[in-house]
Structure formats: structure tokens, C-alpha cells
N, C-alpha and C positions, 0 to 999 in steps of 0.2 A: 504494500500500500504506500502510497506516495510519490514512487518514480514519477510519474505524469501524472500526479496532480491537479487538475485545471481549477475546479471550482469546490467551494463549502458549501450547503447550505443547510441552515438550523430552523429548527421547529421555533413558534412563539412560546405560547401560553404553556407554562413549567421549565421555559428552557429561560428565556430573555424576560416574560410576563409571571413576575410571579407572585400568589400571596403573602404576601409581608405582613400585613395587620388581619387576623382573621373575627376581629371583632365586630364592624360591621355586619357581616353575613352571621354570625350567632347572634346579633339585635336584631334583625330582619326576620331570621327563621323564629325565633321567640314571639316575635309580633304577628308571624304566619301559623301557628299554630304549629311548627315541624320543628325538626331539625336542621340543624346547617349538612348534615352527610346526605340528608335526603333532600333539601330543596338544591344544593348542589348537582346532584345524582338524574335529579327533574329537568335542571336548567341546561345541563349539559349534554344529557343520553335517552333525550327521549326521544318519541319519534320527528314530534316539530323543530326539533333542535339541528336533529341528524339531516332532515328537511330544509330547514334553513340554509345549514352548509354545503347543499350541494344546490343553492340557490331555486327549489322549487315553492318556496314561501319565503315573506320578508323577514328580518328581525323582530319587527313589529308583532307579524301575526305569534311568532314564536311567543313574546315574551308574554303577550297577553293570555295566552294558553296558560302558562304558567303563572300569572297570576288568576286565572279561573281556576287553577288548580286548587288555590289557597285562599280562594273564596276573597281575592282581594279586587278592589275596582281596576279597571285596567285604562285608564284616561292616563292620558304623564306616562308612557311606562319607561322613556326615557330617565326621569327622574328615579325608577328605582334603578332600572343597569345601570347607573351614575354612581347609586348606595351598595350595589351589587358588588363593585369594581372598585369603590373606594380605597379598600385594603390592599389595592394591588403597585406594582413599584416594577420600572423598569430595571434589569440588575446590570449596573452601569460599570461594572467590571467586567463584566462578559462581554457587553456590546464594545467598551472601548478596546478588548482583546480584539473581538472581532472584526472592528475595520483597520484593526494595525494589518492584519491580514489582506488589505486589501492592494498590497503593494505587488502579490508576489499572485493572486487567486483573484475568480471571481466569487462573488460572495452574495448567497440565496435565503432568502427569509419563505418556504412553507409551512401554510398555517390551516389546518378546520376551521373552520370560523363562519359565522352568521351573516348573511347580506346584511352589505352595508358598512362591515368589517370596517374596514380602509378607513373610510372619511372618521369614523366614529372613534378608532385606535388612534388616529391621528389629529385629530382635536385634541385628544387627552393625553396622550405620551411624546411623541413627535421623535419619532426615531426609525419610520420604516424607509424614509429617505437616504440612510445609511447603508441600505443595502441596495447591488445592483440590481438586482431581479428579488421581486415578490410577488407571490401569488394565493391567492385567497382561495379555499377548494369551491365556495360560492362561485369564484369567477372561473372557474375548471368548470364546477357544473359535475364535479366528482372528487371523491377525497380517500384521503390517507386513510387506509394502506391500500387502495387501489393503483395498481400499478401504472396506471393510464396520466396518472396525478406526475408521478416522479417522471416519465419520459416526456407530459408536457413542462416540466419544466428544468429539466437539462436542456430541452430545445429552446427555451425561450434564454436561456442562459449561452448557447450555443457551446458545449460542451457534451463529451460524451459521457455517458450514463458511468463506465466502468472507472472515468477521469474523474469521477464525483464524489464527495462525502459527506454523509448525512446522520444530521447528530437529533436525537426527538427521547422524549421522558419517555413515550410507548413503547414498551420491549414489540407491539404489533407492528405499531411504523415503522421499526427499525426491522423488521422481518419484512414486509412491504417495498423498502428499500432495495433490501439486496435480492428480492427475487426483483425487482423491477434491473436487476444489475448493477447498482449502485454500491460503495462502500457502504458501510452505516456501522454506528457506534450510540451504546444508548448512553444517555446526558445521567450521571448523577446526582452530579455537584460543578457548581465552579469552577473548584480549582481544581479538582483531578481530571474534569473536561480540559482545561488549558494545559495542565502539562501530558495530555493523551496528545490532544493536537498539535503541540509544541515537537514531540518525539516524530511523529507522523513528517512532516513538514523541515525538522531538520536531516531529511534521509538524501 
């Protein structure tokens, strides 16, 4: 792994996007009648959600699902993925790792994610401009671990699949990956991510 090298690319949410304060989401799920493991579990895996991310319903329709779930009104639903998301922090050690790499690689940010992704991560964090190529499985129109996901975007990256390396928290994307022909290594932490790809990258 390494010889020809061309491009990176990393997973968002648990990799660059992560919970840092999880106290919002336990005052929310508290006020919802649930838990934070199960309104999480709801907002993330359910069918509207999985729907969402491969763009055949808005964010919207999603989120309002899930507040009918929890018997809450669903007008503003913006205003709760604002309290949803609160707790969450870009991890600005990794992304500043990540574009020092961008002297020698190109460098890919895929992500699952709900229509609308983009504009809405980008108000609030402002960091997917950092990388060359991103791609929302919304805007695929299919998603990780589907393999169709990873060779649309080594092409849009203009690098070959087998040149590429893919780093995701899901030990499935990262099995997704390499039957798609890709490198892939799963994300567990920071710093033992940096010096995996430090080792990789000095060869």
C-alpha cells in the first residue's frame, strides 16, 4: 500500500464530525419521552433517514417523521437539527492533518448524509471546502457500502480505485471499500489514524 498512492478520502460524521458534548441530545431525548440511544438509533437508521441519503425524500420530510415519532410538532424542524447537532465539533486536528496532505495527494471527503447535507454542514462548520472532491450519497443517489458510491467517486476524483485510500468509523464501509477495490482502513482515533497514515505515505 502506498507505492502509487494518488488520492485519500475520509468518511465525515465519527471520523472529522464528531460528538463532543452529548448533552444536548440527553435534554432533547428527556423532553421526547426516549432515550438519546434510541432517538439517535431513529434519526439515523431508519427507513426515512436511509431515504433521505440516497436522496429519494428531503431532510425535511425525514426529520418531521421523527418528530411524529415522539409525538412532537414538527413546524421549525430546522431549529431542533440545530439542538440535535449542537454537541457536535469539527476535530480540527485531523482536518489540519488532512490538508497538510494535500501537497503530495488528492484528498476526498465521503459522507451518508440527508438532502440538503452540503448547504446545511456548511453554514454551520465550514470546512468541506478543504477538500478537493466531496460527495454526499444524497447527491450519488446511493450510499456506502454500495460499491457504485466509491467508483463514483474515484472518478470524480480522477484517480484509480486501487490508487485510493479510505478511512470510515464502519468496519461495513470499510469492507464496501475494498470490494469496490479501494485501500480502506477503519478510523479509530486520531492519533493512531495519523500515525497509520503517516507510515502508509512515508513508503
Amino acid at each position: 500500500m502506498g507505492d502509487h498512492l494518488e488520492a485519500i478520502i475520509f468518511d465525515m460524521g465519527g471520523v472529522f464530525l464528531k460528538t463532543i458534548n452529548s448533552h444536548p441530545r440527553e435534554l432533547m431525548a428527556l423532553r421526547f419521552g426516549t432515550t438519546r440511544k434510541e432517538l439517535e438509533s431513529f434519526t439515523f437508521s431508519s427507513d426515512t433517514s436511509i431515504r433521505s441519503e440516497i436522496g429519494e425524500i428531503t431532510d425535511q420530510e425525514h426529520w418531521q417523521t421523527v418528530l411524529r415519532k415522539f409525538n412532537q410538532p414538527v413546524e421549525n424542524y430546522l431549529l431542533i437539527y440545530d439542538e440535535f447537532f449542537s454537541g457536535d465539533a469539527i476535530d480540527k486536528k485531523l482536518l489540519d492533518f488532512a490538508v497538510s496532505l494535500k501537497s503530495k495527494y488528492r484528498i476526498g471527503l465521503l459522507s451518508n448524509a440527508w438532502m440538503n447535507a452540503r448547504q446545511l454542514l456548511e453554514d454551520r462548520f465550514h470546512f468541506i471546502d478543504k477538500f478537493d472532491v466531496s460527495l454526499f450519497s444524497y447527491e450519488a443517489r446511493f450510499r456506502k457500502p454500495d460499491p457504485k458510491i466509491f467508483h463514483l467517486m474515484t472518478k470524480k476524483m480522477g484517480v484509480k480505485p486501487d490508487n485510493t485510500l479510505f478511512i470510515d468509523d464502519s468496519s461495513v464501509n470499510v469492507v464496501g471499500a475494498i470490494s469496490a477495490g479501494l485501500q480502506s482502513i477503519q478510523y479509530e482515533n486520531t492519533q493512531s489514524l495519523i500515525k497509520v497514515i503517516g507510515k502508509i505515505t512515508e513508503r
